[in-house]
VEXZA-544794 format. One line per field, with one value per residue: residue in one letter; z negated, y negated, x negated of N, C-alpha, C in turn; residue number from 1. Coordinates in nm, 2 decimals, padded with zeros to 4 digits, always signed. Layout:
// residues N
res (A/...)
nzz (Z/...)
nyy (Y/...)
nxx (X/...)
cazz (Z/...)
cayy (Y/...)
caxx (X/...)
czz (Z/...)
cyy (Y/...)
cxx (X/...)
n (NUM/...)
This chain:
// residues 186
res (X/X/X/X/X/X/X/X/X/X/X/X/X/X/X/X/X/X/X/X/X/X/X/X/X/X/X/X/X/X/X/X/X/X/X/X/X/X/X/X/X/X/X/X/X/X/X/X/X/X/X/X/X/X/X/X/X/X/X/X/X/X/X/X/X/X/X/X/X/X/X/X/X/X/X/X/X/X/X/X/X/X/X/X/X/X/X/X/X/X/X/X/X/X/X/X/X/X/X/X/X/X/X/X/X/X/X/X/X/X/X/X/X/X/X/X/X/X/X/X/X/X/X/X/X/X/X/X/X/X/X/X/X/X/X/X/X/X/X/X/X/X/X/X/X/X/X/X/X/X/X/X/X/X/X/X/X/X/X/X/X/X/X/X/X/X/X/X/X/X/X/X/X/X/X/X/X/X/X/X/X/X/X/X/X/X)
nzz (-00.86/-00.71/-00.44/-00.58/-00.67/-00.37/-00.30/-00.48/-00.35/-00.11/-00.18/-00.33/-00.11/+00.01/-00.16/-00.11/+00.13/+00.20/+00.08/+00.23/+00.46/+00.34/+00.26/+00.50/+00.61/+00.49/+00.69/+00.93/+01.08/+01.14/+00.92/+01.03/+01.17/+01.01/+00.92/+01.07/+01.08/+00.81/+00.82/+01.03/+00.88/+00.66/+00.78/+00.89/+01.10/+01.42/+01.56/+01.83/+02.03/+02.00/+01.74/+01.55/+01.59/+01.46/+01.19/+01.13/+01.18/+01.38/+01.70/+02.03/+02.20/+02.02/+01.84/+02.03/+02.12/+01.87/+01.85/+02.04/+01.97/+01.71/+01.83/+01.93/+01.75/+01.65/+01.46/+01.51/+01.66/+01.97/+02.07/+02.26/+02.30/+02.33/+02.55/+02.56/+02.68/+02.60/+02.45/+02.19/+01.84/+01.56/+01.26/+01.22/+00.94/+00.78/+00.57/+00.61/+00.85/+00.95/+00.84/+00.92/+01.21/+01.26/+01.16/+01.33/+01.56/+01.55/+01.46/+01.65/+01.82/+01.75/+01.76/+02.04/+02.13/+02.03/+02.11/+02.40/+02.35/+02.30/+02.49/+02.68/+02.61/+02.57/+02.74/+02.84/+02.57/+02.54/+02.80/+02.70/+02.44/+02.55/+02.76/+02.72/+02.65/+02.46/+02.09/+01.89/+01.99/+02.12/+01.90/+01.78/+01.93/+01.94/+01.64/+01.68/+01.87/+01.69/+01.51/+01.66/+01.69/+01.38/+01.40/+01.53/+01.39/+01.21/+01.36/+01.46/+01.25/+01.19/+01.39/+01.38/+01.08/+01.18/+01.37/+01.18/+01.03/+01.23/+01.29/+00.98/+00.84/+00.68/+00.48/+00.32/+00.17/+00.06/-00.08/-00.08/-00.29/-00.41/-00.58/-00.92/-01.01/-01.00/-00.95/-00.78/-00.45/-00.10)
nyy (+00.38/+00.50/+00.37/+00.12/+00.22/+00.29/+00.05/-00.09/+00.06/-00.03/-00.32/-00.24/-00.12/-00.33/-00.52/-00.37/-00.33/-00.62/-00.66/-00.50/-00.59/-00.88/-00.71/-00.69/-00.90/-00.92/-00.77/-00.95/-00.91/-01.01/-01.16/-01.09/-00.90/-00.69/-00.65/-00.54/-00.33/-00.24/-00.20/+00.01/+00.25/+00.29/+00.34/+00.59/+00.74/+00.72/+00.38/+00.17/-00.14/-00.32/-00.28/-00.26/-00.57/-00.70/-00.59/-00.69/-00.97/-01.19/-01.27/-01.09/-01.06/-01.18/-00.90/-00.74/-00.79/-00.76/-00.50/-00.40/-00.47/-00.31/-00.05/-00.04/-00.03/+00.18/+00.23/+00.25/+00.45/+00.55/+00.72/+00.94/+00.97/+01.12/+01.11/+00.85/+00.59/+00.40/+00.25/+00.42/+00.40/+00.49/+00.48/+00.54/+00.73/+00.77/+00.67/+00.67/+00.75/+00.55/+00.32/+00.41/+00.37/+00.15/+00.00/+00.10/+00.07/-00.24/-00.24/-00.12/-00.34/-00.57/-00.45/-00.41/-00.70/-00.85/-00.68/-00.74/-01.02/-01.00/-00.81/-01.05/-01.25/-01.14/-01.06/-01.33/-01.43/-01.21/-01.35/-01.58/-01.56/-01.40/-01.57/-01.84/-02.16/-02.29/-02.27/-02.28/-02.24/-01.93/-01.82/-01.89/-01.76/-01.48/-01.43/-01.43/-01.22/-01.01/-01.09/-00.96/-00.71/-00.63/-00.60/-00.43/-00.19/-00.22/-00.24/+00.03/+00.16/+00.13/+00.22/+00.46/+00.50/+00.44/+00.67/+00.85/+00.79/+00.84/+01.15/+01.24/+01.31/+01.16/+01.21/+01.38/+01.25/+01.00/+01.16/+01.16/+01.19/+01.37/+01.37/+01.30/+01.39/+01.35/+01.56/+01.71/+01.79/+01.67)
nxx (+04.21/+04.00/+03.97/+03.92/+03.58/+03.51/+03.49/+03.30/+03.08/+03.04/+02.97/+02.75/+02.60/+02.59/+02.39/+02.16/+02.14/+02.06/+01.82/+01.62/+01.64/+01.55/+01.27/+01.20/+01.08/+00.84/+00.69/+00.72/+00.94/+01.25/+01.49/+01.76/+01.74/+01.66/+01.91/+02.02/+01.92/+01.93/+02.24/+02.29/+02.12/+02.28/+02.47/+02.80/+02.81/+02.67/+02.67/+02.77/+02.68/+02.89/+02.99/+02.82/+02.76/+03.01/+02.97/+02.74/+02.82/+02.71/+02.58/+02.67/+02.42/+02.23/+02.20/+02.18/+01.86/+01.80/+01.80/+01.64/+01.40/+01.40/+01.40/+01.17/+00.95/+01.03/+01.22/+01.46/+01.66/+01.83/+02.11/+02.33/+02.65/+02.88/+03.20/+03.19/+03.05/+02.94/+02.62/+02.48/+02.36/+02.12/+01.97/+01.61/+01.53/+01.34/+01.13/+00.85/+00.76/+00.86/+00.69/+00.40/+00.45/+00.50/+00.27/+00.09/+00.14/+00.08/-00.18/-00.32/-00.28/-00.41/-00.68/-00.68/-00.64/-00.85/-01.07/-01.05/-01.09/-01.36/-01.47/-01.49/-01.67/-01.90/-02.10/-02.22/-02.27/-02.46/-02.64/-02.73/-02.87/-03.09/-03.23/-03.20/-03.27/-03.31/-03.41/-03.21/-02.98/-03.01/-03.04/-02.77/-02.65/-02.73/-02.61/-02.30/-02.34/-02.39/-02.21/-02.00/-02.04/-02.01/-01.74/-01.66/-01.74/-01.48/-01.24/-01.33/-01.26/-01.05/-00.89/-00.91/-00.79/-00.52/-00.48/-00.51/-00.25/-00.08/-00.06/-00.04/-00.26/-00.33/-00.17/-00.33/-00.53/-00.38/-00.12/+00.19/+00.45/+00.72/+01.06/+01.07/+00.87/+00.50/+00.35/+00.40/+00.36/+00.37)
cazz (-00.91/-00.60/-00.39/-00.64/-00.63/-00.23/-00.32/-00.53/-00.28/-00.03/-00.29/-00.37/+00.04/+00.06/-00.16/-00.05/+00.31/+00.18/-00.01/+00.30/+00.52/+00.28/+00.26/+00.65/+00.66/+00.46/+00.77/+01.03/+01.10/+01.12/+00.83/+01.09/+01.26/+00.91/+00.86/+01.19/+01.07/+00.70/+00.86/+01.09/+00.81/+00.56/+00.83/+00.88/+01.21/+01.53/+01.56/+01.90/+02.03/+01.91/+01.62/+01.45/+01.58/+01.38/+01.08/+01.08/+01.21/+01.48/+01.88/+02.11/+02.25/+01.91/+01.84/+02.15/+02.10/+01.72/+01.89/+02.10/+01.85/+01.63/+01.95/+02.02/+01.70/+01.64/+01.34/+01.54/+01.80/+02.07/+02.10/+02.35/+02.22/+02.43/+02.56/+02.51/+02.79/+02.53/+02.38/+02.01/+01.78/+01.46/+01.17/+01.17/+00.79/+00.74/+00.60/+00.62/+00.99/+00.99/+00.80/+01.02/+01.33/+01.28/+01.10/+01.39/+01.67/+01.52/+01.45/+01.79/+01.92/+01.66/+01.82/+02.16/+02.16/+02.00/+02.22/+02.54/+02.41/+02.33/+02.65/+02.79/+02.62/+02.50/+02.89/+02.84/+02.48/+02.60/+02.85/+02.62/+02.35/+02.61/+02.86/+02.65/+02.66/+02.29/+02.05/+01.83/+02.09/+02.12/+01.77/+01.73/+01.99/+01.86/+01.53/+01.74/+01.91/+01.53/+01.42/+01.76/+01.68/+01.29/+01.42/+01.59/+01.30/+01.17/+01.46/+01.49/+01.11/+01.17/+01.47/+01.29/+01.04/+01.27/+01.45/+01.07/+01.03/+01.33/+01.28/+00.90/+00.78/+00.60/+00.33/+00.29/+00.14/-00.02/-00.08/-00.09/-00.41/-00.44/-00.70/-01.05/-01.06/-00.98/-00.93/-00.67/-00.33/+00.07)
cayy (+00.37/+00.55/+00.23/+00.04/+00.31/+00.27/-00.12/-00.12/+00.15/-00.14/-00.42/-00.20/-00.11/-00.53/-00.55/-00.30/-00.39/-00.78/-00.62/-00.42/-00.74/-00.93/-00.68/-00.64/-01.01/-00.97/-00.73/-01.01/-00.88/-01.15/-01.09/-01.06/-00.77/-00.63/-00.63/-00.47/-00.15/-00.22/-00.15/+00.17/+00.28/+00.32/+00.43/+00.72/+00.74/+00.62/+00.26/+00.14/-00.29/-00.42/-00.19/-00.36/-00.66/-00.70/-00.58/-00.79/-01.12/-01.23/-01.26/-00.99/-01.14/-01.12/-00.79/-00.68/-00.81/-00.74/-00.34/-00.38/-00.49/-00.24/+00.04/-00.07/+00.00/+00.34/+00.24/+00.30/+00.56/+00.56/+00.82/+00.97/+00.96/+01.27/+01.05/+00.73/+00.54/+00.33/+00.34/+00.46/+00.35/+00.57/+00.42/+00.64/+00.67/+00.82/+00.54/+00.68/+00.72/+00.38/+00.26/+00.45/+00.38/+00.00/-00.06/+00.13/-00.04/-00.36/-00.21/-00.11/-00.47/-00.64/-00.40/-00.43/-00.85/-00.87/-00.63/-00.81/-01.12/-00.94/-00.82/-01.16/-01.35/-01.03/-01.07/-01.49/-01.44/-01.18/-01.41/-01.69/-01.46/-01.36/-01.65/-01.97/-02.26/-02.35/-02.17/-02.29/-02.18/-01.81/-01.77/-01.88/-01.66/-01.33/-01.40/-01.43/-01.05/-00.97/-01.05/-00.84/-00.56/-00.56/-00.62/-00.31/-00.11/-00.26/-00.15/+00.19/+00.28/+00.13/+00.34/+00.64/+00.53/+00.47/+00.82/+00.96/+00.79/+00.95/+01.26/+01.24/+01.39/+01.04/+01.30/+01.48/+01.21/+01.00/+01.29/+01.13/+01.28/+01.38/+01.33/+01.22/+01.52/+01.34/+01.70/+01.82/+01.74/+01.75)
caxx (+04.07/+03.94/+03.98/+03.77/+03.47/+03.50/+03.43/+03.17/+02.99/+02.98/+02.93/+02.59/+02.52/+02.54/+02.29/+02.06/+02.10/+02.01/+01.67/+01.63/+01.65/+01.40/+01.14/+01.13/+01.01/+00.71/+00.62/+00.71/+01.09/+01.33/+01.61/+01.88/+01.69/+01.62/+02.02/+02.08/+01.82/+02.04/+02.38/+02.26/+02.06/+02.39/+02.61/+02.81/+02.80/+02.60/+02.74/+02.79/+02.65/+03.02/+03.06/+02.70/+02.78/+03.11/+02.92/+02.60/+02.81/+02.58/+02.57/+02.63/+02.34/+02.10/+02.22/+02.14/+01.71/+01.71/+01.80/+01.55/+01.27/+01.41/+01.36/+01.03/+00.87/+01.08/+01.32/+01.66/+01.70/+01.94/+02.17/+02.46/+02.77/+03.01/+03.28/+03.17/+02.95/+02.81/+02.50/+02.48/+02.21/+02.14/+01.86/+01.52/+01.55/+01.22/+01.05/+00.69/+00.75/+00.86/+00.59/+00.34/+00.52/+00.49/+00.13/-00.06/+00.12/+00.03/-00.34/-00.34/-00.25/-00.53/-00.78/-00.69/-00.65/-01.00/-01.15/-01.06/-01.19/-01.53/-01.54/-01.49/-01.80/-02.02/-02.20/-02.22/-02.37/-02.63/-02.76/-02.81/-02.97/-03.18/-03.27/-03.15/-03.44/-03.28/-03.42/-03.05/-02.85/-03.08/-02.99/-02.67/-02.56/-02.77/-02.55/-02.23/-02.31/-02.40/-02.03/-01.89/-02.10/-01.97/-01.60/-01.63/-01.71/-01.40/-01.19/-01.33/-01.21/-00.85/-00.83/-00.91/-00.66/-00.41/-00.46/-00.43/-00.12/+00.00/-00.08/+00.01/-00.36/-00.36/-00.14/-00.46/-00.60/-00.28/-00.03/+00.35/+00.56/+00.89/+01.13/+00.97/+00.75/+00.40/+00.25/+00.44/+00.29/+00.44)
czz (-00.80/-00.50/-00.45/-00.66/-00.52/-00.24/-00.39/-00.45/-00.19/-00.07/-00.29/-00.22/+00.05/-00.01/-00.10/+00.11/+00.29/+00.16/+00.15/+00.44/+00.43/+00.26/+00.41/+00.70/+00.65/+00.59/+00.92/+01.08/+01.07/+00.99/+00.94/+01.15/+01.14/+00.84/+00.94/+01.14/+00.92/+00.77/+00.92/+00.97/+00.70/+00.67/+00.87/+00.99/+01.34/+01.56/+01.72/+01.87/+01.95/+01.79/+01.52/+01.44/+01.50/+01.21/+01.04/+01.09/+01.28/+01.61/+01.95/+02.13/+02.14/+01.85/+01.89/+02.13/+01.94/+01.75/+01.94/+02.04/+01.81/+01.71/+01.95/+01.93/+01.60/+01.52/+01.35/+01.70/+01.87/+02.08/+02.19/+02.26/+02.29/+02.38/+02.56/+02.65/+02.73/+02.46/+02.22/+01.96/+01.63/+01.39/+01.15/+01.01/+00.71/+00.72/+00.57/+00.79/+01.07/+01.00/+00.91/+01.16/+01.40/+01.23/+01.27/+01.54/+01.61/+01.47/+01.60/+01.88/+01.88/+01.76/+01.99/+02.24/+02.17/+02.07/+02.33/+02.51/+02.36/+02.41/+02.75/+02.74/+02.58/+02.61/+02.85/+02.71/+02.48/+02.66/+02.76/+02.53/+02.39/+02.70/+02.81/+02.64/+02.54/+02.23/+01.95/+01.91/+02.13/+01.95/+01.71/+01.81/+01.98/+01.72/+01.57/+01.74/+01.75/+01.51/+01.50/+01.73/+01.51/+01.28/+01.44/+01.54/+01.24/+01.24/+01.46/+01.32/+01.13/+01.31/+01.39/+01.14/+01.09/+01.35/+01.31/+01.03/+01.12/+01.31/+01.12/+00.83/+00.70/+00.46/+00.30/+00.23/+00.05/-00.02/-00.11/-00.23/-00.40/-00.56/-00.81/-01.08/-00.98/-00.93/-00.79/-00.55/-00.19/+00.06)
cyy (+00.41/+00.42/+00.16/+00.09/+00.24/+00.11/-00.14/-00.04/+00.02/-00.27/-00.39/-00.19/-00.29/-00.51/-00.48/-00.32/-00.54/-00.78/-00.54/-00.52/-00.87/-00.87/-00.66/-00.82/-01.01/-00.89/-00.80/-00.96/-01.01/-01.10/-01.07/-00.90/-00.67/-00.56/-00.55/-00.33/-00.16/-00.14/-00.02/+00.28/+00.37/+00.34/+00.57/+00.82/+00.68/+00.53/+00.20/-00.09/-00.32/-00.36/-00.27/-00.50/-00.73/-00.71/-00.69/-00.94/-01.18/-01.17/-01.16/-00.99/-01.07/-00.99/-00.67/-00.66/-00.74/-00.56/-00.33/-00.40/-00.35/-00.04/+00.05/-00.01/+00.13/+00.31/+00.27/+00.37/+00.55/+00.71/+00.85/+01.01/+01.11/+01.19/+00.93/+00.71/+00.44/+00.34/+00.33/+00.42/+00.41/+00.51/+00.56/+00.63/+00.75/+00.73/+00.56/+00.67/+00.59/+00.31/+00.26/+00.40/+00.19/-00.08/+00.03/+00.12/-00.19/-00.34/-00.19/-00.25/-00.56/-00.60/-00.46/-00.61/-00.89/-00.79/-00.67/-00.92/-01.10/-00.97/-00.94/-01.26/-01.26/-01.09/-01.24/-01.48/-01.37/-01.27/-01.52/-01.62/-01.47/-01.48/-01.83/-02.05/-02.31/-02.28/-02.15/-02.19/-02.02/-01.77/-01.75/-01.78/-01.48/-01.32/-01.37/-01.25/-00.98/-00.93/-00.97/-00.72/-00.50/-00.56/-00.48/-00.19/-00.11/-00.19/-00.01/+00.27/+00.23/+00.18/+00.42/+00.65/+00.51/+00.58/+00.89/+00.94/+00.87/+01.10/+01.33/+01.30/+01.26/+01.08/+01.34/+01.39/+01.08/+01.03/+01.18/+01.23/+01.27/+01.37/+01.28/+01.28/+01.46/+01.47/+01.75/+01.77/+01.72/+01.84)
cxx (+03.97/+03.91/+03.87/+03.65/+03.40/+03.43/+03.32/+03.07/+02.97/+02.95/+02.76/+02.55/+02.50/+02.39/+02.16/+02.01/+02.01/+01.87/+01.61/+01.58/+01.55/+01.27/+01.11/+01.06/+00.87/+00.63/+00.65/+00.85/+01.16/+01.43/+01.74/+01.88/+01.73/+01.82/+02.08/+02.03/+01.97/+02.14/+02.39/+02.23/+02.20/+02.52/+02.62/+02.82/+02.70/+02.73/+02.73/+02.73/+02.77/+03.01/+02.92/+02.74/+02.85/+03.04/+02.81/+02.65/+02.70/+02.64/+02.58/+02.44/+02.19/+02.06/+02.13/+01.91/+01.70/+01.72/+01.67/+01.43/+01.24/+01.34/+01.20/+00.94/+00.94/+01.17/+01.42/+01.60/+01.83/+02.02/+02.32/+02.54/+02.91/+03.16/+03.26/+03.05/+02.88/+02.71/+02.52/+02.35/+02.22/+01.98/+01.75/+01.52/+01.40/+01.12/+00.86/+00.68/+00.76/+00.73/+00.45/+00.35/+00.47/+00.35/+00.04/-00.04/+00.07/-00.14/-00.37/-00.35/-00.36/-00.66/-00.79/-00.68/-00.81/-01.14/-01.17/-01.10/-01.34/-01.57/-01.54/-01.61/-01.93/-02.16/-02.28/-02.37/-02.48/-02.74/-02.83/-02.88/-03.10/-03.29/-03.22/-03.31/-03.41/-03.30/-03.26/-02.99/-02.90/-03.02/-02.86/-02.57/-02.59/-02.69/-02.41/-02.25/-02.32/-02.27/-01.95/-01.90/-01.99/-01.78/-01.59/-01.66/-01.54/-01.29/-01.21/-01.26/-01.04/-00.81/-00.80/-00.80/-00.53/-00.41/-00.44/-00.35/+00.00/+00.02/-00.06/-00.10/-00.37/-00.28/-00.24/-00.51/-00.49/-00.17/+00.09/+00.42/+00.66/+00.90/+01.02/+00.87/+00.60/+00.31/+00.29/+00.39/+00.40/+00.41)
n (1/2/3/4/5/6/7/8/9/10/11/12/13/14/15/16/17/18/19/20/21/22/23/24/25/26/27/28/29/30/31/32/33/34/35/36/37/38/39/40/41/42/43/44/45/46/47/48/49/50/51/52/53/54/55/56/57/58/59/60/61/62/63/64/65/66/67/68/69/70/71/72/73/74/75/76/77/78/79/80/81/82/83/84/85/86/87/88/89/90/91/92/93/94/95/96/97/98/99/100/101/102/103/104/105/106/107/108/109/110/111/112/113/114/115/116/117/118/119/120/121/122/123/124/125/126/127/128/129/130/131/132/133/134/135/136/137/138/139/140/141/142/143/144/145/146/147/148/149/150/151/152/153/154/155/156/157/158/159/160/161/162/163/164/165/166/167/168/169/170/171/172/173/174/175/176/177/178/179/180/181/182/183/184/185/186)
Protein backbone atom coordinates (compact mmCIF):
# COMPACT_ATOMS: atom_id res chain seq x y z
CA UNK A 1 0.00 0.00 0.00
CA UNK A 2 3.04 2.20 0.79
CA UNK A 3 4.20 1.98 -2.89
CA UNK A 4 0.86 3.26 -4.11
CA UNK A 5 0.91 6.37 -1.57
CA UNK A 6 4.59 7.03 -3.09
CA UNK A 7 2.48 7.09 -6.62
CA UNK A 8 -0.10 9.06 -6.09
CA UNK A 9 2.38 11.76 -4.20
CA UNK A 10 3.98 12.11 -7.72
CA UNK A 11 0.66 11.71 -9.66
CA UNK A 12 -0.33 14.98 -7.47
CA UNK A 13 3.52 16.76 -7.78
CA UNK A 14 2.59 16.14 -11.84
CA UNK A 15 -0.18 18.03 -11.49
CA UNK A 16 0.90 20.83 -9.45
CA UNK A 17 4.09 21.22 -11.32
CA UNK A 18 1.62 21.33 -14.78
CA UNK A 19 -0.55 24.29 -12.84
CA UNK A 20 2.77 25.68 -11.74
CA UNK A 21 3.98 25.72 -15.39
CA UNK A 22 0.55 27.33 -16.66
CA UNK A 23 0.34 30.05 -14.28
CA UNK A 24 4.09 31.11 -14.99
CA UNK A 25 2.89 31.90 -18.55
CA UNK A 26 0.36 34.41 -17.72
CA UNK A 27 3.63 36.21 -16.33
CA UNK A 28 5.55 35.76 -19.76
CA UNK A 29 7.53 32.38 -18.59
CA UNK A 30 7.67 29.79 -21.13
CA UNK A 31 5.85 26.43 -19.64
CA UNK A 32 9.08 24.53 -19.99
CA UNK A 33 10.87 27.05 -17.77
CA UNK A 34 7.78 27.05 -15.47
CA UNK A 35 8.37 23.04 -15.19
CA UNK A 36 12.07 23.42 -14.54
CA UNK A 37 11.06 25.94 -11.27
CA UNK A 38 8.05 22.94 -10.85
CA UNK A 39 10.59 20.05 -10.54
CA UNK A 40 13.28 22.15 -8.15
CA UNK A 41 10.45 23.51 -6.37
CA UNK A 42 9.11 19.76 -5.12
CA UNK A 43 12.45 18.39 -4.77
CA UNK A 44 14.20 16.82 -2.10
CA UNK A 45 17.34 17.79 -2.82
CA UNK A 46 19.44 20.35 -4.92
CA UNK A 47 19.14 18.79 -8.38
CA UNK A 48 22.14 19.03 -10.49
CA UNK A 49 21.86 20.26 -15.03
CA UNK A 50 21.36 16.23 -15.90
CA UNK A 51 19.34 15.38 -12.82
CA UNK A 52 16.40 18.28 -14.09
CA UNK A 53 17.01 17.51 -17.31
CA UNK A 54 15.94 13.75 -17.02
CA UNK A 55 12.99 15.00 -15.05
CA UNK A 56 11.53 17.84 -17.18
CA UNK A 57 12.46 15.81 -20.70
CA UNK A 58 14.09 18.56 -22.55
CA UNK A 59 17.70 19.60 -23.94
CA UNK A 60 20.62 19.88 -21.99
CA UNK A 61 20.76 22.84 -23.94
CA UNK A 62 17.10 24.35 -22.87
CA UNK A 63 17.63 23.41 -19.43
CA UNK A 64 20.57 25.02 -19.27
CA UNK A 65 18.61 28.92 -20.46
CA UNK A 66 15.25 28.04 -18.80
CA UNK A 67 18.10 28.02 -15.36
CA UNK A 68 19.28 30.89 -16.43
CA UNK A 69 15.99 32.89 -16.85
CA UNK A 70 14.99 31.27 -13.83
CA UNK A 71 18.55 32.75 -12.02
CA UNK A 72 18.01 36.04 -13.36
CA UNK A 73 14.82 36.81 -11.83
CA UNK A 74 15.74 35.08 -8.36
CA UNK A 75 13.27 31.88 -8.44
CA UNK A 76 16.21 29.12 -8.34
CA UNK A 77 19.42 29.63 -6.49
CA UNK A 78 22.58 28.00 -7.21
CA UNK A 79 24.11 26.16 -4.73
CA UNK A 80 27.62 24.15 -3.89
CA UNK A 81 27.20 20.80 -3.51
CA UNK A 82 30.54 19.28 -1.09
CA UNK A 83 31.93 16.74 -3.50
CA UNK A 84 30.35 17.38 -6.45
CA UNK A 85 31.86 19.99 -9.11
CA UNK A 86 28.47 20.50 -10.47
CA UNK A 87 26.31 23.18 -10.00
CA UNK A 88 23.14 22.54 -7.83
CA UNK A 89 19.98 24.47 -8.36
CA UNK A 90 17.42 24.61 -5.36
CA UNK A 91 13.64 26.46 -6.05
CA UNK A 92 13.30 29.93 -4.05
CA UNK A 93 9.88 28.79 -2.71
CA UNK A 94 9.00 31.97 -1.20
CA UNK A 95 6.47 32.99 -3.55
CA UNK A 96 6.12 36.67 -2.40
CA UNK A 97 9.88 36.98 -2.98
CA UNK A 98 9.22 35.55 -6.26
CA UNK A 99 6.44 37.66 -6.93
CA UNK A 100 8.33 40.80 -5.84
CA UNK A 101 11.51 39.68 -7.31
CA UNK A 102 9.90 39.51 -10.84
CA UNK A 103 7.15 42.49 -10.96
CA UNK A 104 9.85 45.16 -10.02
CA UNK A 105 12.45 43.95 -12.37
CA UNK A 106 9.97 44.14 -15.08
CA UNK A 107 8.73 47.67 -13.57
CA UNK A 108 12.21 48.68 -13.58
CA UNK A 109 12.67 47.67 -17.31
CA UNK A 110 9.12 49.62 -18.31
CA UNK A 111 10.52 52.62 -16.50
CA UNK A 112 13.86 52.62 -17.81
CA UNK A 113 12.88 51.77 -21.76
CA UNK A 114 10.38 54.71 -21.60
CA UNK A 115 12.68 56.96 -19.95
CA UNK A 116 15.38 56.66 -22.62
CA UNK A 117 13.02 57.34 -25.18
CA UNK A 118 11.84 60.56 -23.42
CA UNK A 119 15.18 61.62 -23.14
CA UNK A 120 15.68 61.04 -26.81
CA UNK A 121 12.75 63.47 -28.19
CA UNK A 122 11.97 65.66 -24.93
CA UNK A 123 14.96 68.29 -26.42
CA UNK A 124 13.34 67.95 -30.34
CA UNK A 125 9.76 68.49 -28.87
CA UNK A 126 10.84 71.57 -26.76
CA UNK A 127 12.22 73.22 -29.72
CA UNK A 128 9.21 72.84 -31.76
CA UNK A 129 6.88 73.93 -28.88
CA UNK A 130 9.01 76.75 -28.66
CA UNK A 131 10.36 77.88 -32.17
CA UNK A 132 7.93 75.98 -34.65
CA UNK A 133 6.44 78.47 -37.51
CA UNK A 134 3.19 75.88 -37.27
CA UNK A 135 1.04 76.89 -34.99
CA UNK A 136 -0.30 72.68 -35.39
CA UNK A 137 2.86 71.49 -35.03
CA UNK A 138 3.57 74.17 -31.61
CA UNK A 139 0.69 72.44 -30.26
CA UNK A 140 0.85 69.16 -31.08
CA UNK A 141 4.17 68.97 -29.63
CA UNK A 142 3.26 71.03 -26.23
CA UNK A 143 0.61 67.97 -25.84
CA UNK A 144 3.32 65.37 -26.61
CA UNK A 145 5.61 66.94 -23.51
CA UNK A 146 2.14 66.99 -21.67
CA UNK A 147 1.81 63.09 -22.03
CA UNK A 148 5.89 62.80 -20.96
CA UNK A 149 5.36 64.85 -18.06
CA UNK A 150 2.08 62.62 -16.98
CA UNK A 151 4.11 59.31 -17.78
CA UNK A 152 6.36 60.38 -15.32
CA UNK A 153 4.08 60.61 -12.60
CA UNK A 154 3.27 57.14 -13.55
CA UNK A 155 6.81 55.97 -13.27
CA UNK A 156 7.61 57.71 -10.09
CA UNK A 157 4.64 55.71 -8.19
CA UNK A 158 5.71 52.32 -9.71
CA UNK A 159 9.08 53.05 -8.48
CA UNK A 160 7.98 53.68 -5.07
CA UNK A 161 6.02 50.54 -5.43
CA UNK A 162 8.72 48.60 -6.56
CA UNK A 163 11.18 49.93 -3.76
CA UNK A 164 8.05 48.80 -1.28
CA UNK A 165 8.11 45.53 -2.70
CA UNK A 166 11.59 45.27 -2.02
CA UNK A 167 11.72 46.25 1.08
CA UNK A 168 8.38 44.42 2.03
CA UNK A 169 6.73 47.86 3.72
CA UNK A 170 4.14 47.13 0.83
CA UNK A 171 2.85 44.55 4.11
CA UNK A 172 2.09 47.70 5.84
CA UNK A 173 -0.32 48.40 3.67
CA UNK A 174 -1.51 44.79 2.22
CA UNK A 175 -0.64 42.47 5.23
CA UNK A 176 -0.16 38.69 3.86
CA UNK A 177 -2.25 35.98 6.28
CA UNK A 178 -1.31 32.87 7.39
CA UNK A 179 -3.21 29.83 7.71
CA UNK A 180 -7.21 30.37 7.59
CA UNK A 181 -7.12 32.78 10.40
CA UNK A 182 -7.79 36.23 8.34
CA UNK A 183 -6.77 38.15 11.61
CA UNK A 184 -3.54 37.06 12.13
CA UNK A 185 -0.99 39.27 10.36
CA UNK A 186 3.14 38.75 9.33
Amino acid sequence: MASNDFQKIEESRDILISAIAQTMVIYGVTPSVGRIYGVLYFADKPLNLDEIKDQVAMSKGSVSTGLRDLLDTEMVIKVWKKGDRKDHYIAEKDFFKNFFAFFTKMLRQERNITLRANEQVEGTLKDIAENSESEEAREMAKGDLEDIKNTMTYFDWTLRLANAMESREIFDYFPKYEGGDNNEQE
